[in-house]
KENU-722419 format. One record per residue: residue number from 1; x, y, z of N, C-alpha, C, O, CB in turn. Coordinates in steps of 0.05 Angstrom, whole numbers, plus 5000, padded with zeros to 4 digits. Glycine has a CB too. Example, Ala and Ser with C-alpha at 12.3 -4.5 7.8 and 13.67 -1.06 7.14 Angstrom:
BEGIN
+-----+------+------+------+------+------+------+------+------+------+------+------+------+------+------+------+
| pos |   nX |   nY |   nZ |  caX |  caY |  caZ |   cX |   cY |   cZ |   oX |   oY |   oZ |  cbX |  cbY |  cbZ |
+-----+------+------+------+------+------+------+------+------+------+------+------+------+------+------+------+
|   1 | 5264 | 4886 | 5156 | 5246 | 4910 | 5156 | 5264 | 4934 | 5156 | 5285 | 4934 | 5169 | 5226 | 4911 | 5181 |
|   2 | 5257 | 4955 | 5142 | 5273 | 4979 | 5143 | 5258 | 5001 | 5157 | 5268 | 5023 | 5161 | 5282 | 4988 | 5114 |
+-----+------+------+------+------+------+------+------+------+------+------+------+------+------+------+------+
This chain:
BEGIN
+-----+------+------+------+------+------+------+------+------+------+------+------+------+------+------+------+
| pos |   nX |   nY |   nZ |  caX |  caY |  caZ |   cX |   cY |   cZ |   oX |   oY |   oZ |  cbX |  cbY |  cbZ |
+-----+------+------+------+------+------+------+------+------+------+------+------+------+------+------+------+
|   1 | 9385 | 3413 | 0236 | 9411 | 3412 | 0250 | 9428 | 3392 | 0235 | 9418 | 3372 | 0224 | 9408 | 3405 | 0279 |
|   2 | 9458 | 3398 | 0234 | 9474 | 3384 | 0211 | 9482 | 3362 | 0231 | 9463 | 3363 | 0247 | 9502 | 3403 | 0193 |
|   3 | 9495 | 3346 | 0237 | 9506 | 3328 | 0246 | 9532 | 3316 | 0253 | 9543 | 3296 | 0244 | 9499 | 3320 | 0238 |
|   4 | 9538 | 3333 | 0272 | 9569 | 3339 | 0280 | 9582 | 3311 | 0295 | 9575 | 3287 | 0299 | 9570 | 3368 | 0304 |
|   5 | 9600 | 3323 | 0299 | 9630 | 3292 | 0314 | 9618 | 3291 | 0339 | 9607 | 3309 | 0351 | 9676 | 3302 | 0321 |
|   6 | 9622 | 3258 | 0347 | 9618 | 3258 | 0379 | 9630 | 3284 | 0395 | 9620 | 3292 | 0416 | 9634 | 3231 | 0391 |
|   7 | 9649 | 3294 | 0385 | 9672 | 3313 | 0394 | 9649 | 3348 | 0401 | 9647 | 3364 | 0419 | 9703 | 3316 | 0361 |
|   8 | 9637 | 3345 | 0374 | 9634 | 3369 | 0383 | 9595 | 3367 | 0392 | 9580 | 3386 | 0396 | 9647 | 3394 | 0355 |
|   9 | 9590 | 3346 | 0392 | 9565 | 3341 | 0414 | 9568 | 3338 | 0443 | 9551 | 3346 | 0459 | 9551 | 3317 | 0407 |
|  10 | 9591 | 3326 | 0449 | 9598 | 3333 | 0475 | 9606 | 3362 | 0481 | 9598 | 3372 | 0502 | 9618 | 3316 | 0483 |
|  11 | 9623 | 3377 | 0464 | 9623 | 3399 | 0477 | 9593 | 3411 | 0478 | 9579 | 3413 | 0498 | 9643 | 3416 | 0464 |
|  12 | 9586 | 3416 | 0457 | 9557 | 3430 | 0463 | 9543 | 3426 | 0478 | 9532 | 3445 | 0489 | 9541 | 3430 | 0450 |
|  13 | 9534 | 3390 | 0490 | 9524 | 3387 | 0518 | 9537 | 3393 | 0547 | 9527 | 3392 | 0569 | 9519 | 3362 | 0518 |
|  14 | 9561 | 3398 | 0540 | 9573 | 3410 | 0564 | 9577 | 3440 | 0569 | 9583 | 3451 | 0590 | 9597 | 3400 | 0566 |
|  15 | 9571 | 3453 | 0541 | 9563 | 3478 | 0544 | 9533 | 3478 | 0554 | 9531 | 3498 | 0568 | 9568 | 3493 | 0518 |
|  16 | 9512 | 3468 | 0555 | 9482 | 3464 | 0552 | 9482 | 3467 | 0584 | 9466 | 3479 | 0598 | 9468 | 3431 | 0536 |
|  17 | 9504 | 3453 | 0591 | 9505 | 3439 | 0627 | 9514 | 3467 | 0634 | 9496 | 3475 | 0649 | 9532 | 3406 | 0639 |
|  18 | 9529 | 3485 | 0633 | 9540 | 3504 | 0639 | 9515 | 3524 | 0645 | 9509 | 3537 | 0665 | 9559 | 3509 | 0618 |
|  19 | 9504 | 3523 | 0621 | 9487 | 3544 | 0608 | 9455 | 3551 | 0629 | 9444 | 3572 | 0633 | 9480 | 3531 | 0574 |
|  20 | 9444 | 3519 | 0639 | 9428 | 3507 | 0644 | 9431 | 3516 | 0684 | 9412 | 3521 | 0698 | 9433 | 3475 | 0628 |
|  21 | 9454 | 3515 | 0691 | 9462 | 3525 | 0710 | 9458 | 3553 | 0735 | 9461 | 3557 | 0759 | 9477 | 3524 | 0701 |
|  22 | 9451 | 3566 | 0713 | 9452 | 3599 | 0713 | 9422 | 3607 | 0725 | 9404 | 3612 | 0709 | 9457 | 3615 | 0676 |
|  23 | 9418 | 3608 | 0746 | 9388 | 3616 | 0764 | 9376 | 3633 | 0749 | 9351 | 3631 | 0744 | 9391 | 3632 | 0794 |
|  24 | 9392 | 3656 | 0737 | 9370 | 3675 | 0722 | 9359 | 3670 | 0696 | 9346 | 3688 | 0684 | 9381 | 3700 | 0719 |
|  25 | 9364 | 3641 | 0684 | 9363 | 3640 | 0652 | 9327 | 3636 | 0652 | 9317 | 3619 | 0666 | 9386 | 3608 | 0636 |
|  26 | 9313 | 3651 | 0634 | 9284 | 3639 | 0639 | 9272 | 3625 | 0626 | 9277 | 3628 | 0602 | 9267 | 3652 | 0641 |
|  27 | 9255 | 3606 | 0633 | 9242 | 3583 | 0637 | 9251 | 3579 | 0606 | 9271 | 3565 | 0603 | 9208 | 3582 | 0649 |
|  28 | 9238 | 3592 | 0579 | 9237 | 3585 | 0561 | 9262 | 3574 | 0544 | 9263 | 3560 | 0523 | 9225 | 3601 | 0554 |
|  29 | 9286 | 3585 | 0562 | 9312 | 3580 | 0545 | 9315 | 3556 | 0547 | 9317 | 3537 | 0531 | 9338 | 3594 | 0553 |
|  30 | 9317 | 3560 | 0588 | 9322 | 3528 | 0598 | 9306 | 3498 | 0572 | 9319 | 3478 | 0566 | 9301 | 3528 | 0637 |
|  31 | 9282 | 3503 | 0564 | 9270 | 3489 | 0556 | 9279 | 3481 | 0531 | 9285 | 3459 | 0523 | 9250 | 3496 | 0559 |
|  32 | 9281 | 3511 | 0514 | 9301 | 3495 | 0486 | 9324 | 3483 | 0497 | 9331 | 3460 | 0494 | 9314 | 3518 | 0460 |
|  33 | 9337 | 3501 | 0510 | 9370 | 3480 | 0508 | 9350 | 3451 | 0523 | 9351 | 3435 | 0504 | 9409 | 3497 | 0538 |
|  34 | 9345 | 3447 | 0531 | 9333 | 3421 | 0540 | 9326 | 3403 | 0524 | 9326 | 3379 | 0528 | 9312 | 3424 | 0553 |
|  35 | 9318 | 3418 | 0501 | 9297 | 3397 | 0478 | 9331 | 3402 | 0459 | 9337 | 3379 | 0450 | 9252 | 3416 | 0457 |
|  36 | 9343 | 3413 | 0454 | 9369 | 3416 | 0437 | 9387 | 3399 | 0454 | 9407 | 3391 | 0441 | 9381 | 3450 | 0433 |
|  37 | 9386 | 3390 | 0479 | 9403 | 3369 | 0484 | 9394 | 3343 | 0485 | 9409 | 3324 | 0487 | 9414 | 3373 | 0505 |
|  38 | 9366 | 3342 | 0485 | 9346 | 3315 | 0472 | 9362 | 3311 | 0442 | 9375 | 3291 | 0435 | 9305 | 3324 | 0465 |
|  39 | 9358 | 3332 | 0430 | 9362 | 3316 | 0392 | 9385 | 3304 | 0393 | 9388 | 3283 | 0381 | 9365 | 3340 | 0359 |
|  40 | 9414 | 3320 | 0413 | 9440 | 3320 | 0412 | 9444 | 3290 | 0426 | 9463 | 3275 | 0419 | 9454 | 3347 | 0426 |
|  41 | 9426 | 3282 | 0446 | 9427 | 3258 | 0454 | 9416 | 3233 | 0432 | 9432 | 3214 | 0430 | 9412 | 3261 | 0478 |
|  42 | 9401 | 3232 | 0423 | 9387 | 3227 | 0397 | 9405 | 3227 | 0383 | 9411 | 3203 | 0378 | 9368 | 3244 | 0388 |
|  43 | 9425 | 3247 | 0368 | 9447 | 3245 | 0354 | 9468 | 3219 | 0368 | 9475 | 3198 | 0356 | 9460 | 3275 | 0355 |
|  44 | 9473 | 3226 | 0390 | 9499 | 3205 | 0407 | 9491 | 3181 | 0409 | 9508 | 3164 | 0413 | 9508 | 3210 | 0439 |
|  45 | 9465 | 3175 | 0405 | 9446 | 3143 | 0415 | 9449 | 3129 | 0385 | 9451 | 3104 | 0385 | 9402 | 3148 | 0426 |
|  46 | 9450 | 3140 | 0361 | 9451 | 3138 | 0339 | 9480 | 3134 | 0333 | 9484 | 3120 | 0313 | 9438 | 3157 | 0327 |
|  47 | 9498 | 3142 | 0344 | 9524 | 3131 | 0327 | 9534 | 3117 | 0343 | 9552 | 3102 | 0335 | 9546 | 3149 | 0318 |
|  48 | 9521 | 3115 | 0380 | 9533 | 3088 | 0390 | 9517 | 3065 | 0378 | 9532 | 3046 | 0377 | 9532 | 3085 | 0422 |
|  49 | 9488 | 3057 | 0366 | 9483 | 3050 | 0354 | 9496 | 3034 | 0335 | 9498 | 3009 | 0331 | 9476 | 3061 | 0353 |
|  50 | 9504 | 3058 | 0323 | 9525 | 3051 | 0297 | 9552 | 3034 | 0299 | 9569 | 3028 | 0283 | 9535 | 3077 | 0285 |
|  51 | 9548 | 3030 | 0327 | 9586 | 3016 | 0333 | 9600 | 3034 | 0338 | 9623 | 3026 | 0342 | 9605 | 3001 | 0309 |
|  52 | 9597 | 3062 | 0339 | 9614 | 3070 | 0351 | 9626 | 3081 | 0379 | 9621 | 3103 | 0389 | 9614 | 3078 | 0341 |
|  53 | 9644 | 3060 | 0392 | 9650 | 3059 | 0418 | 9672 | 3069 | 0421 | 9687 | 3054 | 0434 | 9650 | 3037 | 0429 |
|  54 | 9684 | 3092 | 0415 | 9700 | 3115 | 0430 | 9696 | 3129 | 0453 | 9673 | 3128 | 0460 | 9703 | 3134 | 0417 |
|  55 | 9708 | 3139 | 0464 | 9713 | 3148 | 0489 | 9690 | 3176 | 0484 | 9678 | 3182 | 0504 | 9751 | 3154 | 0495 |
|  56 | 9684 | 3188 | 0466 | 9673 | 3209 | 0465 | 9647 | 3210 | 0460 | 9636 | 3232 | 0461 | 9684 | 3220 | 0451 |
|  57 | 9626 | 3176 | 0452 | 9601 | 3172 | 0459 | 9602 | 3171 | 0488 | 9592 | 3189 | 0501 | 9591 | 3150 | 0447 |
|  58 | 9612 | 3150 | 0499 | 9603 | 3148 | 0527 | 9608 | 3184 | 0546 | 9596 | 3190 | 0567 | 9625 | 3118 | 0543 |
|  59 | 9624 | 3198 | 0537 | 9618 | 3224 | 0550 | 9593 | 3239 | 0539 | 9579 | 3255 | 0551 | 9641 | 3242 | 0546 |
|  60 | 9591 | 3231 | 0517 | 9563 | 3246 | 0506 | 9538 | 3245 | 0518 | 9524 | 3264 | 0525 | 9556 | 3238 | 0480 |
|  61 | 9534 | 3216 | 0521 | 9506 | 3193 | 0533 | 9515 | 3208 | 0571 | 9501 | 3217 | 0589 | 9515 | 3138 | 0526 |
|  62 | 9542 | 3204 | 0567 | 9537 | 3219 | 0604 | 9526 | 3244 | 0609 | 9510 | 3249 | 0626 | 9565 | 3225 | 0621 |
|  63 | 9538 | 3266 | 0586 | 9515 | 3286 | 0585 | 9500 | 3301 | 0582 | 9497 | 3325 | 0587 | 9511 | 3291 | 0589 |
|  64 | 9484 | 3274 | 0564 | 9451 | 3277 | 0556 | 9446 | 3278 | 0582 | 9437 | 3298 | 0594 | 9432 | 3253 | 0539 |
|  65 | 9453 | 3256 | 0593 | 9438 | 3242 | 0629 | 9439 | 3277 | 0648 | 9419 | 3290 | 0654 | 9473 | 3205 | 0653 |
|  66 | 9453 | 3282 | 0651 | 9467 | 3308 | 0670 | 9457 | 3332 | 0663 | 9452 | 3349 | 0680 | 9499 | 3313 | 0667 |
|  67 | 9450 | 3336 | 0629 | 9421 | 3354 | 0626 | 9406 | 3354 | 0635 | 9399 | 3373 | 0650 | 9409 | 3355 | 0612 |
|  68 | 9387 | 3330 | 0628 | 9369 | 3327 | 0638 | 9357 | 3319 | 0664 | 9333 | 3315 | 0669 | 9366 | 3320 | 0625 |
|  69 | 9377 | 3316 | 0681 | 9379 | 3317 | 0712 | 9382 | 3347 | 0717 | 9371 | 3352 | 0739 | 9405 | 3300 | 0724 |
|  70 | 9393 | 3368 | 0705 | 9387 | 3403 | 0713 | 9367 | 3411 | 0703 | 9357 | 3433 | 0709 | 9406 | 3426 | 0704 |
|  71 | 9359 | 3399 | 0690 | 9331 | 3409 | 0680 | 9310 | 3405 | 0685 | 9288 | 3417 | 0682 | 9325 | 3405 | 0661 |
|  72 | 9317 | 3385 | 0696 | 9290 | 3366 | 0718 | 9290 | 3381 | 0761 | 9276 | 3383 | 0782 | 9308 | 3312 | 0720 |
|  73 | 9316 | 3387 | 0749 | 9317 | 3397 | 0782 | 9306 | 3428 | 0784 | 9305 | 3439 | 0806 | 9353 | 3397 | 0795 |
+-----+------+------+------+------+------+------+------+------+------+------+------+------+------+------+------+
């Protein structure tokens, strides 16, 4: 996986949250997008890391969290 903008890791985890939503999706999808919003979190933990404190890590790190709270539920 290449290593995109805070910008477009938040969208993708908010597509993930969308996605993750859906009663009929089965088990196995739920689980990649699950582990694909692990790396993407992993990605966001790494450039706040890095110093970078824009407005668009702390939406990222919010949600990793909010994934993995539908995924757990």
């Amino acid at each position: 996986m290449t290593t995109g903008t805070m910008e477009d890791i938040n969208a993708r985890l908010k597509e993930i949250l969308e996605l993750v939503d859906d009663p009929n999706l089965p088990m196995d999808e739920i689980l990649a997008l699950y582990e694909e919003a692990v790396r993407l979190g992993a990605q966001a933990g790494d450039a706040i890391e890095a110093n970078i404190s824009d407005a668009a890590a702390r939406d990222a790190a919010a949600a990793v969290l909010e994934t993995a709270e539908a995924a757990e539920a």
